[in-house]
ZAMARGU-4260 file (C-alpha; in steps of 0.2 Angstrom, whole numbers, plus 5000, padded with zeros to 4 digits):
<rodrens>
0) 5115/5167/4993 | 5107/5155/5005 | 5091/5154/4995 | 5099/5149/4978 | 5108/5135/4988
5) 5091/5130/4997 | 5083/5130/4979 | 5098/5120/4971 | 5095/5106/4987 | 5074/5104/4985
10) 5078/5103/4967 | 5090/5089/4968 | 5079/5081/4983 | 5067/5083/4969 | 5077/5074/4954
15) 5081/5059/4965 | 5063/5056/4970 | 5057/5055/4953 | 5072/5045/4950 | 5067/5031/4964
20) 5049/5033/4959 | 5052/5029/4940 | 5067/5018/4939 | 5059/5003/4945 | 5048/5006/4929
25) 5062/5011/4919 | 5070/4994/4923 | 5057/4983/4918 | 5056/4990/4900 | 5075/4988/4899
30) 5072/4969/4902 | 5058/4966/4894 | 5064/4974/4877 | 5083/4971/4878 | 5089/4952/4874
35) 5100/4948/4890 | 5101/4955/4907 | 5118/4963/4901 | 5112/4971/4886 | 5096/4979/4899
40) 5109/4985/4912 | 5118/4993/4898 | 5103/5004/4891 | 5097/5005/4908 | 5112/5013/4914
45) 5113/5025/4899 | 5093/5029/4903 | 5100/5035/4920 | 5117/5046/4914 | 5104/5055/4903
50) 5093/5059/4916 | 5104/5065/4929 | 5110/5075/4917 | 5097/5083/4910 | 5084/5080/4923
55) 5091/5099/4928 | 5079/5104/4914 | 5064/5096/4918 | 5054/5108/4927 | 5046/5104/4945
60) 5029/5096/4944 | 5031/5090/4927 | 5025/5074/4925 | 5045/5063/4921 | 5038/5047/4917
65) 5035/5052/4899 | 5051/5059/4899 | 5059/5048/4904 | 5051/5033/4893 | 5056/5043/4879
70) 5075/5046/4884 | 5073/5026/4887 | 5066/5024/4869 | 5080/5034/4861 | 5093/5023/4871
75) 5086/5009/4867 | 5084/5013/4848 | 5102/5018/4851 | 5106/4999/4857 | 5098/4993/4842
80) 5106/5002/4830 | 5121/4998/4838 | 5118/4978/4839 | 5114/4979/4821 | 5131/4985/4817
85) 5138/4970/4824 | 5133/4953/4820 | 5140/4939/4829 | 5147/4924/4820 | 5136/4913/4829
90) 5122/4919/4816 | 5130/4923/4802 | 5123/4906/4792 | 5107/4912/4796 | 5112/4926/4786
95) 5122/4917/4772 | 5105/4908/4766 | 5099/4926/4759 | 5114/4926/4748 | 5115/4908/4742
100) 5113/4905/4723 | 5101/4888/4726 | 5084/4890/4730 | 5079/4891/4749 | 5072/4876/4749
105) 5087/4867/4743 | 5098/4876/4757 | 5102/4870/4773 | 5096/4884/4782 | 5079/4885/4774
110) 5064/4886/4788 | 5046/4883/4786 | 5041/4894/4796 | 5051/4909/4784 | 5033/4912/4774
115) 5022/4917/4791 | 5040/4929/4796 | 5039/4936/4778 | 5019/4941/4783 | 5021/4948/4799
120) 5036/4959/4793 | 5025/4962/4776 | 5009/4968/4788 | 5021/4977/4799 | 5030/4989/4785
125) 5011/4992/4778 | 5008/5002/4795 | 5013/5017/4798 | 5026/5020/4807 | 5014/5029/4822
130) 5004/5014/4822 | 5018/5002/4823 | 5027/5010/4838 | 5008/5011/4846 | 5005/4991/4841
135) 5023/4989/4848 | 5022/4999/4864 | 5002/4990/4866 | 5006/4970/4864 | 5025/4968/4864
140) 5029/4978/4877 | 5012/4978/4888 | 5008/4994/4892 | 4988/5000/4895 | 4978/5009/4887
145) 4979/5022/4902 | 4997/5021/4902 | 4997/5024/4884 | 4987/5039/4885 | 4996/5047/4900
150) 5013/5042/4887 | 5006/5052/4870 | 4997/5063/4881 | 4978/5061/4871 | 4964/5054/4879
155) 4961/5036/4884 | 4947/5034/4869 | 4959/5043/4856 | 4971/5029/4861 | 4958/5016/4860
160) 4950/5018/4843 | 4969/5021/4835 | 4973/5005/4842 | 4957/4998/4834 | 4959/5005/4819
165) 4978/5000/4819 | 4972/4981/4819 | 4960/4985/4807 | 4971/4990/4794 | 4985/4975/4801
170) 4970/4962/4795 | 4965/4971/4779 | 4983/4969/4773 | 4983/4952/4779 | 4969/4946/4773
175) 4973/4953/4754
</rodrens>
Protein backbone atom coordinates (compact mmCIF):
# COMPACT_ATOMS: atom_id res chain seq x y z
CA UNK A 1 0.00 0.00 0.00
CA UNK A 2 2.70 2.30 0.95
CA UNK A 3 4.46 1.99 -2.41
CA UNK A 4 1.50 2.81 -4.70
CA UNK A 5 1.18 5.98 -2.49
CA UNK A 6 5.10 6.85 -2.81
CA UNK A 7 4.60 6.20 -6.64
CA UNK A 8 1.30 8.49 -6.90
CA UNK A 9 3.62 11.37 -4.70
CA UNK A 10 6.88 11.22 -7.28
CA UNK A 11 4.48 11.11 -9.99
CA UNK A 12 2.67 14.38 -8.93
CA UNK A 13 6.22 15.86 -7.81
CA UNK A 14 6.69 14.92 -11.27
CA UNK A 15 3.56 16.60 -13.17
CA UNK A 16 4.13 19.90 -11.31
CA UNK A 17 7.87 20.25 -12.27
CA UNK A 18 7.14 19.88 -15.74
CA UNK A 19 4.40 22.23 -15.10
CA UNK A 20 6.86 25.05 -13.71
CA UNK A 21 9.44 24.11 -16.26
CA UNK A 22 7.01 24.70 -19.42
CA UNK A 23 4.48 27.12 -18.24
CA UNK A 24 6.54 30.13 -18.51
CA UNK A 25 6.79 28.86 -22.38
CA UNK A 26 3.32 28.04 -22.51
CA UNK A 27 2.55 31.62 -21.46
CA UNK A 28 4.28 33.48 -23.92
CA UNK A 29 2.67 31.69 -26.92
CA UNK A 30 -0.58 32.49 -25.16
CA UNK A 31 0.34 36.24 -25.47
CA UNK A 32 1.85 36.38 -28.46
CA UNK A 33 -1.00 34.69 -30.43
CA UNK A 34 -4.01 35.73 -28.57
CA UNK A 35 -5.31 39.44 -29.08
CA UNK A 36 -5.53 40.80 -25.43
CA UNK A 37 -3.96 39.76 -22.16
CA UNK A 38 -7.64 38.56 -21.22
CA UNK A 39 -8.21 36.49 -24.06
CA UNK A 40 -4.30 34.85 -23.39
CA UNK A 41 -5.17 34.15 -19.54
CA UNK A 42 -8.18 32.53 -20.90
CA UNK A 43 -6.46 29.86 -23.21
CA UNK A 44 -3.62 29.91 -20.92
CA UNK A 45 -5.77 28.83 -18.17
CA UNK A 46 -7.63 26.07 -20.39
CA UNK A 47 -3.91 24.87 -21.54
CA UNK A 48 -3.42 24.37 -17.66
CA UNK A 49 -6.90 22.41 -16.72
CA UNK A 50 -6.13 20.17 -19.62
CA UNK A 51 -2.80 19.30 -18.36
CA UNK A 52 -3.53 18.64 -14.98
CA UNK A 53 -5.95 16.57 -16.09
CA UNK A 54 -4.45 14.58 -18.44
CA UNK A 55 -0.86 15.16 -17.40
CA UNK A 56 -1.70 11.58 -15.52
CA UNK A 57 -1.24 9.95 -18.87
CA UNK A 58 1.94 11.28 -19.83
CA UNK A 59 4.45 8.93 -19.09
CA UNK A 60 7.62 9.81 -16.91
CA UNK A 61 10.62 10.93 -18.95
CA UNK A 62 8.46 11.85 -21.88
CA UNK A 63 9.57 14.87 -23.22
CA UNK A 64 5.78 17.43 -22.33
CA UNK A 65 6.75 20.38 -24.21
CA UNK A 66 5.43 18.97 -27.49
CA UNK A 67 2.52 17.99 -25.56
CA UNK A 68 1.91 20.38 -24.19
CA UNK A 69 2.29 22.98 -27.34
CA UNK A 70 -0.12 20.77 -28.91
CA UNK A 71 -2.86 20.86 -26.11
CA UNK A 72 -2.04 24.85 -26.28
CA UNK A 73 -2.56 24.57 -30.14
CA UNK A 74 -6.06 22.85 -29.86
CA UNK A 75 -7.07 25.44 -27.09
CA UNK A 76 -6.15 28.15 -28.92
CA UNK A 77 -7.89 26.87 -32.23
CA UNK A 78 -10.58 26.32 -29.79
CA UNK A 79 -10.54 30.29 -28.89
CA UNK A 80 -10.55 30.98 -32.45
CA UNK A 81 -13.24 29.25 -33.50
CA UNK A 82 -14.96 30.56 -30.60
CA UNK A 83 -14.11 34.39 -31.34
CA UNK A 84 -15.38 33.73 -34.79
CA UNK A 85 -18.68 32.92 -33.73
CA UNK A 86 -19.00 36.32 -32.07
CA UNK A 87 -18.46 39.48 -33.81
CA UNK A 88 -18.52 42.55 -32.09
CA UNK A 89 -20.33 45.49 -33.30
CA UNK A 90 -17.40 47.53 -33.19
CA UNK A 91 -16.54 45.72 -36.61
CA UNK A 92 -19.37 44.99 -38.04
CA UNK A 93 -19.08 47.91 -40.93
CA UNK A 94 -15.94 46.39 -41.83
CA UNK A 95 -17.98 43.56 -42.47
CA UNK A 96 -21.10 45.34 -44.17
CA UNK A 97 -18.56 46.56 -47.13
CA UNK A 98 -18.50 42.71 -48.42
CA UNK A 99 -22.22 42.86 -48.82
CA UNK A 100 -22.82 46.28 -50.18
CA UNK A 101 -24.40 46.53 -53.68
CA UNK A 102 -21.83 49.64 -54.99
CA UNK A 103 -18.59 48.83 -55.88
CA UNK A 104 -15.81 48.91 -53.16
CA UNK A 105 -14.36 51.68 -54.31
CA UNK A 106 -17.39 53.80 -54.09
CA UNK A 107 -18.05 52.54 -50.41
CA UNK A 108 -17.01 54.15 -47.33
CA UNK A 109 -15.19 51.41 -46.01
CA UNK A 110 -13.05 50.55 -49.18
CA UNK A 111 -9.08 50.35 -48.31
CA UNK A 112 -6.26 50.47 -50.42
CA UNK A 113 -4.50 48.24 -48.90
CA UNK A 114 -7.56 45.28 -49.57
CA UNK A 115 -5.51 44.15 -53.01
CA UNK A 116 -2.01 43.11 -50.92
CA UNK A 117 -4.64 41.30 -47.97
CA UNK A 118 -6.40 39.55 -51.03
CA UNK A 119 -2.49 38.21 -51.93
CA UNK A 120 -1.36 37.14 -48.89
CA UNK A 121 -4.64 35.36 -48.00
CA UNK A 122 -4.46 34.04 -51.95
CA UNK A 123 -0.68 32.70 -51.24
CA UNK A 124 -1.65 31.44 -47.99
CA UNK A 125 -4.68 29.08 -49.06
CA UNK A 126 -2.32 27.82 -52.06
CA UNK A 127 -0.06 26.17 -49.28
CA UNK A 128 -0.93 23.31 -47.82
CA UNK A 129 -2.13 23.29 -44.78
CA UNK A 130 1.31 21.50 -43.22
CA UNK A 131 3.25 24.13 -44.77
CA UNK A 132 0.96 26.84 -43.45
CA UNK A 133 0.99 25.75 -39.83
CA UNK A 134 5.12 25.34 -40.30
CA UNK A 135 5.30 29.00 -42.10
CA UNK A 136 2.79 30.01 -39.12
CA UNK A 137 4.60 28.43 -36.22
CA UNK A 138 8.38 29.67 -38.02
CA UNK A 139 7.78 33.67 -38.56
CA UNK A 140 4.50 34.48 -36.83
CA UNK A 141 4.99 33.00 -33.82
CA UNK A 142 9.07 32.77 -33.67
CA UNK A 143 9.97 29.51 -33.01
CA UNK A 144 13.61 27.87 -34.25
CA UNK A 145 14.38 25.70 -36.31
CA UNK A 146 15.56 23.43 -33.42
CA UNK A 147 12.64 24.23 -31.58
CA UNK A 148 10.58 23.25 -34.60
CA UNK A 149 12.30 20.09 -34.96
CA UNK A 150 12.20 19.06 -31.20
CA UNK A 151 8.02 20.01 -31.98
CA UNK A 152 7.43 17.65 -35.24
CA UNK A 153 10.00 15.42 -33.86
CA UNK A 154 12.18 15.24 -37.64
CA UNK A 155 15.50 16.31 -37.91
CA UNK A 156 16.69 19.93 -37.79
CA UNK A 157 17.56 19.77 -41.88
CA UNK A 158 14.05 18.03 -42.47
CA UNK A 159 12.67 21.14 -40.92
CA UNK A 160 15.07 23.45 -42.82
CA UNK A 161 14.57 22.41 -46.44
CA UNK A 162 10.38 22.18 -45.84
CA UNK A 163 10.64 25.55 -44.62
CA UNK A 164 12.61 26.35 -47.87
CA UNK A 165 10.63 24.71 -50.01
CA UNK A 166 7.49 26.27 -48.27
CA UNK A 167 8.74 29.77 -49.29
CA UNK A 168 9.47 28.58 -52.55
CA UNK A 169 6.24 27.57 -53.47
CA UNK A 170 4.76 30.97 -51.37
CA UNK A 171 6.90 33.19 -54.18
CA UNK A 172 5.90 30.83 -57.16
CA UNK A 173 2.27 31.62 -56.39
CA UNK A 174 3.04 34.98 -55.91
CA UNK A 175 4.88 35.81 -58.53
CA UNK A 176 2.19 34.08 -61.20
Amino acid sequence: MRASKNKNTKNDEWVEEAWRTYSPQIYNLCKMSCGSCEDAKDVFQNVALRFFKYAKSIKYGDSVYPWLFRVFRNCFYDYVRFRQKMMPFSIASDVMGDYMSLPAESSVFYREGNQKNDDLLRVVNSLSSSDQELIDMAFHKGLSTEELSALYGVSFSAIAKRRKSAIKRARNVLLG
